[in-house]
Structures are given as structure tokens and as C-alpha cells.
C-alpha positions as CSV (number, residue, x, y, z in Angstrom):
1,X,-16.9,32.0,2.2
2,X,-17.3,33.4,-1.1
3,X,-17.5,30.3,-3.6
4,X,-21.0,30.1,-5.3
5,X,-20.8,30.2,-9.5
6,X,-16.6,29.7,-9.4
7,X,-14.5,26.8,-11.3
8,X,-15.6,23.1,-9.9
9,X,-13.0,20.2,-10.1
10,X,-13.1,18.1,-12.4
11,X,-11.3,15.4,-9.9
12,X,-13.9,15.1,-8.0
13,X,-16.0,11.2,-8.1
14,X,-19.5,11.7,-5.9
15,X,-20.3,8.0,-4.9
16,X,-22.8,8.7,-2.5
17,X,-26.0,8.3,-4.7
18,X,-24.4,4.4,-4.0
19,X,-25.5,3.4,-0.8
20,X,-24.5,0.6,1.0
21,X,-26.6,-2.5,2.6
22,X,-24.3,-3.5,5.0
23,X,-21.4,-1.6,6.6
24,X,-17.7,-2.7,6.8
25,X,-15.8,-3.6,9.9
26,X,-13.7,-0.4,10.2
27,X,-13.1,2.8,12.3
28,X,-10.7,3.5,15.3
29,X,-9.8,5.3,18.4
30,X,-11.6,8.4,19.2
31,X,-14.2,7.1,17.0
32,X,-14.0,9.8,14.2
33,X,-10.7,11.6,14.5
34,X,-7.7,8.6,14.3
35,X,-5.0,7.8,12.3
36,X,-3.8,5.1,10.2
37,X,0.1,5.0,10.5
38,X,0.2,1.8,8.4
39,X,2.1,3.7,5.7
40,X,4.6,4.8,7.7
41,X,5.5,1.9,9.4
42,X,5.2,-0.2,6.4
43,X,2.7,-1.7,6.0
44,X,1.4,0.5,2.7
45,X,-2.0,1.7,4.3
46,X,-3.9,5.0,4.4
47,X,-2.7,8.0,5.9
48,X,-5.6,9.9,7.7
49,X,-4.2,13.4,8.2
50,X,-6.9,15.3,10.2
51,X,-8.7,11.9,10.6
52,X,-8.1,8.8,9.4
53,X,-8.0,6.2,7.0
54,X,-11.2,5.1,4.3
55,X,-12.9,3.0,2.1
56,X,-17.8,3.5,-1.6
57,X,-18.5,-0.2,-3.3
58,X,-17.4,-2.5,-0.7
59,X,-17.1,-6.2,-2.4
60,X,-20.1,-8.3,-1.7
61,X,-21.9,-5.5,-0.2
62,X,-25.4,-5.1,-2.1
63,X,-25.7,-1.3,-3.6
64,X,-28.7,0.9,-4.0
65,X,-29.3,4.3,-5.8
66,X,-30.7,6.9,-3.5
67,X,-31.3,10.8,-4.4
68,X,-29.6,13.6,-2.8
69,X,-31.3,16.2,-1.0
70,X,-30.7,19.8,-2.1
71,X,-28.2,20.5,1.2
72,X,-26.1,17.1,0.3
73,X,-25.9,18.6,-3.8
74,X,-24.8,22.1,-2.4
75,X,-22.2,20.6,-0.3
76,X,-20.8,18.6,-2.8
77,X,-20.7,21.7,-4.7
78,X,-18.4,23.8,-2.1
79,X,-16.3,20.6,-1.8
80,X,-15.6,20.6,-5.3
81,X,-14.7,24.4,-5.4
82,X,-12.5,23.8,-2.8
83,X,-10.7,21.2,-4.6
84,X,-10.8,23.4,-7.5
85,X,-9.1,26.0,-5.4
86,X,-6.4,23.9,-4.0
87,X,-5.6,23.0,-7.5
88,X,-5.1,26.5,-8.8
89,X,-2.7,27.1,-5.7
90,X,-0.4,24.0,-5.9
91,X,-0.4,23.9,-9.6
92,X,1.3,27.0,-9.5
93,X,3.4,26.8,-6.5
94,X,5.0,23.6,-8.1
95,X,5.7,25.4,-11.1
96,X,7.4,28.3,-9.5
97,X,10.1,25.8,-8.0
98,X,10.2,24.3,-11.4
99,X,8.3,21.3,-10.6
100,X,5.2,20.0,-12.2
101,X,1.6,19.3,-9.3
102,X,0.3,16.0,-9.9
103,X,-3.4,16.4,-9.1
104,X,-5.3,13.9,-6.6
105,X,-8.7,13.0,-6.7
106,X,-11.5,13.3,-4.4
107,X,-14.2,10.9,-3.4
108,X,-17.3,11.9,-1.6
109,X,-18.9,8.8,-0.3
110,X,-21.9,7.8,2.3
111,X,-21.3,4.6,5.4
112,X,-18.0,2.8,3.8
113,X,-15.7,3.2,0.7
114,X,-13.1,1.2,-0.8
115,X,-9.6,2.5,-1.9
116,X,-6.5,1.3,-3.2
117,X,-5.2,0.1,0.4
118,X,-8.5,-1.2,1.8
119,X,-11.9,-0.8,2.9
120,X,-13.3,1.6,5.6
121,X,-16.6,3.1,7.2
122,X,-17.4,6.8,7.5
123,X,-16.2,6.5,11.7
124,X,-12.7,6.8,10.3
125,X,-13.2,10.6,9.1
126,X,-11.5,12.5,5.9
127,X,-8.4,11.0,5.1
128,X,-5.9,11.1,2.4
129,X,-4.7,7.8,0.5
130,X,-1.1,7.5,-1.2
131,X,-1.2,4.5,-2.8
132,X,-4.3,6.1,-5.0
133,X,-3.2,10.0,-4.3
134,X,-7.1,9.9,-3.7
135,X,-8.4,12.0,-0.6
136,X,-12.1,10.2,0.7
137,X,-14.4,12.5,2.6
138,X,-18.0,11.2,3.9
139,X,-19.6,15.2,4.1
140,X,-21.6,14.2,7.0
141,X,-18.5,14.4,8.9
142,X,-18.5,17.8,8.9
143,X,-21.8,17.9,10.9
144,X,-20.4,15.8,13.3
145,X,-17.6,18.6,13.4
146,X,-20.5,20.9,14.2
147,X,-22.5,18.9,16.5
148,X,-20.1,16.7,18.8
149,X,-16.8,19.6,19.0
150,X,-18.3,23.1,18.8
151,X,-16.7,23.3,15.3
152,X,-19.3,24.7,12.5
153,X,-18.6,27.0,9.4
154,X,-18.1,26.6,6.2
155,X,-14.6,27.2,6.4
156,X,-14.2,24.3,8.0
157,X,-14.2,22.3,5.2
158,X,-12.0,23.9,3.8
159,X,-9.6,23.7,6.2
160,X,-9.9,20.0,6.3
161,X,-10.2,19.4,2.4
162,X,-6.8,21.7,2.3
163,X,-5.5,19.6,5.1
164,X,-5.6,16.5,3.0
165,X,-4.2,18.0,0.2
166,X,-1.3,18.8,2.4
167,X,-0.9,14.9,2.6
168,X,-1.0,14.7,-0.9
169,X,2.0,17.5,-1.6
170,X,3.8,15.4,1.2
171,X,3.6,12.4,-0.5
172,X,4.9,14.3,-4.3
173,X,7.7,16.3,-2.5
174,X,8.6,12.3,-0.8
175,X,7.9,13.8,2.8
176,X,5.9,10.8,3.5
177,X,8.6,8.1,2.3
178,X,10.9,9.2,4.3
179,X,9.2,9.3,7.4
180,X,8.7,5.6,6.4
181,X,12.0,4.9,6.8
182,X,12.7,7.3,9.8
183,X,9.7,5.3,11.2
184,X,10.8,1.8,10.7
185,X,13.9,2.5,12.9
186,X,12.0,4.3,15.6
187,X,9.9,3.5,19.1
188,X,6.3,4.0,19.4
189,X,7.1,7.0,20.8
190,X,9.5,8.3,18.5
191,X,7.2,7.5,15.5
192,X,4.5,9.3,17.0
193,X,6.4,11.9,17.4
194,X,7.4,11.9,13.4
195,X,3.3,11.2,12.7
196,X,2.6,14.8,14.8
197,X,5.0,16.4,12.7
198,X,3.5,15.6,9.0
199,X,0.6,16.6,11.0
200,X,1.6,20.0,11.9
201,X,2.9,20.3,8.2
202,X,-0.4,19.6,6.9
203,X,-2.2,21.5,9.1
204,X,0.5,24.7,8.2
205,X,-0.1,23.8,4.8
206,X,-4.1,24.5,5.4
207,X,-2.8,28.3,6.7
208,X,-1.0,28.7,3.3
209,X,-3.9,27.4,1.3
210,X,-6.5,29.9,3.6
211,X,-3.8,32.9,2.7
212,X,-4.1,32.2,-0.9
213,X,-8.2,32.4,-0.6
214,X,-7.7,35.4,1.4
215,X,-5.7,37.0,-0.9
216,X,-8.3,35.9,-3.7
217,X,-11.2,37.8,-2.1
218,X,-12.7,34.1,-1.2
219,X,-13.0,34.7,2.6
220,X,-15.7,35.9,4.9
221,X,-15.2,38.0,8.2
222,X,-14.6,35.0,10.8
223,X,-13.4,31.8,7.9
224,X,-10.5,32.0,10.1
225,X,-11.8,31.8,13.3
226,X,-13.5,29.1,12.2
227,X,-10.6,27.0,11.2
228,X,-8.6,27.9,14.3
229,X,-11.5,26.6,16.5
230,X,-11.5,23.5,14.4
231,X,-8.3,22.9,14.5
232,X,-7.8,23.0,18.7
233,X,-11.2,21.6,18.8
234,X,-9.2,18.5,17.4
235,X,-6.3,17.9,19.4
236,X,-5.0,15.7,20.7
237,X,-4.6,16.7,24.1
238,X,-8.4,17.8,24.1
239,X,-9.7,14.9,22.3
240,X,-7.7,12.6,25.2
241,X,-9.3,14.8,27.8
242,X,-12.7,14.7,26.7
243,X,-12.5,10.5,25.8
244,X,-10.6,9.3,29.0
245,X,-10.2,12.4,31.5
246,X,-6.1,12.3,30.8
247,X,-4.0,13.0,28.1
248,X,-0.4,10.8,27.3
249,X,1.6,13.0,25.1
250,X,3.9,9.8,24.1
251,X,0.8,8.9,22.1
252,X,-0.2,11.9,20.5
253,X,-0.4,11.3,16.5
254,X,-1.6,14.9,15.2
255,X,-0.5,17.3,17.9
256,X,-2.3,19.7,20.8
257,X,-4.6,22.2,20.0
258,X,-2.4,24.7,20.9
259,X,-0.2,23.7,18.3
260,X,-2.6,22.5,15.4
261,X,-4.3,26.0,15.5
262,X,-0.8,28.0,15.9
263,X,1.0,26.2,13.2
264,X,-2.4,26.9,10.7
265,X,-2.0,30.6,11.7
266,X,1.8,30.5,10.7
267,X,1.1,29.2,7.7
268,X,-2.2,31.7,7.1
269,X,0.2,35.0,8.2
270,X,3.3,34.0,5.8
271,X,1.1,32.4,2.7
272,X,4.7,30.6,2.2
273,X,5.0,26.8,2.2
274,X,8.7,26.7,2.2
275,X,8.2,28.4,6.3
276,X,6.5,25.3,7.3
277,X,9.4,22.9,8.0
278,X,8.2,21.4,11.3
279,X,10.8,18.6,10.9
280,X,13.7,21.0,12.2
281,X,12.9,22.4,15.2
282,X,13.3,20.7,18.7
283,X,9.9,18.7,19.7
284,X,9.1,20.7,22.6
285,X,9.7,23.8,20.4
286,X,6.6,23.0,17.9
């Protein structure tokens, strides 16, 4: 991906020259990709949309300074420009429907962090906030990505940066309040069911912000590939498989990889974020 020398956020807070003595209590199932449905069942937590939920200074926890090494800097860097990027795109696809982007922040932190709704470790994966409109990522997470699922590129972080973001127009357009309430009169099931569909959104979403770099003359031969074998290498179905040798769909939170990768390619073939309403069709029809 093209992205050295272009526009850095200014939203960006890099917290990991901050790092920890002692590690919070914290992570989840599946270890690095879960989900926090707190906030949707009421209870005002995080909402991890490819991953999970998060927590930088942890209270009581003794803080040291350490350097970063030139790979950690550069990273940060392409985070940043990413950020960047999604700003430019939702800033101006507010104001064409006449509505003005409120722009989150982003973290970058190193072992544990602490947000608005809590405190969490690195285990828990990128994840976006609400109560803060903050997105956390630990950037070691995406060699993990690399390592553990067969998942490396540089487009992959943008696709899960974008993916967070997605949470974060969610939570403007009021997506994510009123799954809340769908939620809090729904089964297990049924609110999984509701959790895979923000999912899906966001992950479309990540397609519409990938069309927009495209169209930029950001993108590489193969950025796409790349994000579509991150996102099947993440779901659900597959990441059952591989923990426990059987999936149970009644508990899937973010969707098969058949469908996190097809809905990311809708989105990346119509560049249009008003095609991505995965709230209306049937549930086998995703």
C-alpha cells in the first residue's frame, strides 16, 4: 500500500513508550479475537468489532518509559495514515447526506489500556469503544494476525483499523443503540444473531473504505487479497473449528468467513455505504 510521506492524524495518542509492570486480569474466548456485547445488552461496555474489548495506564499499575524500535515507529506511522484516511472518507460522506462526522480517536498501546468503560489486556484484540468514540489497538496484534492465522499484509491493518471505524459510524448514525434495545428483548441466540449483523456492517464498511483507497491510487496489486484472507481467516465458523473441532452457529458473534470476506467485497465492488444494510435481509440470506 501506497502511504509513506501522506497526511497523519492528528487523533491519534501512542501510549506505548508507557509500559506496564503488571498486567490486568482481562481477555476472552478465542484468546485474541472475542467480543464484548456488554453495550448491547446493557451493561455500557466496549464493543470489539473484529476483536474485542480494551484497556494504557492501568490504576495502581507502576509505569515505565521504554524506546520504540524503528519497525514499532513505522507502524505507528501507517496506523496513523490510515486513520487519516478514514477521516477524509467519512468526513465527506457525512457531509454529502447533510450530516456533520464526528471524529474518534485512536490509541496505540503495549500489554493493557484503560478506557472509558474499563480496563483490558492486549489478548482482547482491536476494538472500538462508544462510551469514549475511542478505537484501542495493541500493533503487535497484527503479527499475531500474521503468525497464528496465515493473515499478513499491510492491508490488513487497514482493513481492521477501517473495521473499527465502522463501529464508530454505527454508533453516530445510532445503529448501535438500537441494537441495544432490540438486544435487551432478545435470546442468546437472537442477540447473537443481531451482534453478527453490526458485524457484517462493519466489515462491509471496511470494503467501502478499501474502494475509496482504491480509487485514491493508495492500493497495491494483492491489498485486497489480503483483507479477504483476513477476514475468513477470522470467522467464526473457522476460529470454532480450529479452538474446539466444532462449530455452533447459535453462538457465532461476528459471522463465517464465507460471509465476513463476501460482505467486505460488496462493500469494496459498490464503494456505497448506503448498500450495506445487513439488518434487512433474512439470516440465512447474509
Amino acid at each position: 500500500m501506497q502511504w509513506k510521506g501522506r497526511r497523519q492524524s492528528t487523533n491519534v495518542e501512542d501510549r506505548r513508550r508507557m509500559a506496564g509492570g503488571t498486567m490486568v486480569a482481562g481477555g476472552g474466548i478465542l484468546a485474541i479475537i472475542v467480543t464484548i456485547i456488554g453495550l448491547l445488552i446493557g451493561g455500557g461496555g466496549d464493543l470489539g468489532s473484529l476483536f474485542g474489548p480494551g484497556g494504557g495506564a492501568v490504576a495502581g499499575q507502576t509505569q515505565t518509559e521504554v524506546s520504540l524500535t524503528p519497525h514499532q515507529k513505522e507502524m505507528g506511522e501507517f496506523a496513523s495514515v490510515i486513520f487519516a484516511d478514514t477521516e477524509d472518507f467519512w468526513n465527506e460522506q457525512f457531509k454529502e447526506s447533510g450530516l456533520t462526522y464526528e471524529e474518534p480517536r485512536l490509541v496505540l498501546f503495549t500489554g493493557s489500556v484503560s478506557t472509558a468503560s474499563g480496563y483490558a489486556t492486549s489478548a482482547t484484540g482491536p476494538f472500538y469503544s462508544p462510551p469514549d468514540k475511542t478505537v484501542y489497538i495493541d500493533l503487535t496484534f497484527f503479527d499475531e494476525m500474521a503468525r497464528k492465522y496465515g493473515a499478513p499484509g499491510d492491508f490488513v491493518y487497514a482493513y481492521v483499523i477501517s473495521h473499527e471505524v465502522g463501529h464508530h459510524v454505527q454508533n453516530l448514525l445510532g445503529t448501535l443503540s438500537q441494537v441495544t434495545a432490540m438486544q435487551r428483548q432478545a435470546s442468546k441466540t437472537q442477540g447473537n444473531e443481531l451482534m453478527v449483523r453490526l458485524e457484517l456492517q462493519a466489515d462491509f464498511f471496511a470494503g467501502v473504505f478499501a474502494h475509496h483507497e482504491h480509487a485514491q491510487g493508495y492500493l497495491d496489486v494483492g491489498d485486497i487479497d489480503e483483507a479477504l484472507v483476513a477476514a475468513s481467516a477470522i470467522g467464526d465458523d473457522r476460529l470454532q473449528m480450529q479452538a474446539q473441532g466444532y462449530v455452533v452457529p447459535d453462538s457465532f458473534t461476528h459471522g463465517t468467513s464465507e460471509q465476513r470476506s463476501r460482505w467486505f467485497k460488496l462493500g469494496y465492488t459498490t464503494g456505497d455505504p448506503s448498500k450495506g444494510d445487513t439488518f434487512t435481509p433474512a439470516y440465512n440470506s447474509l
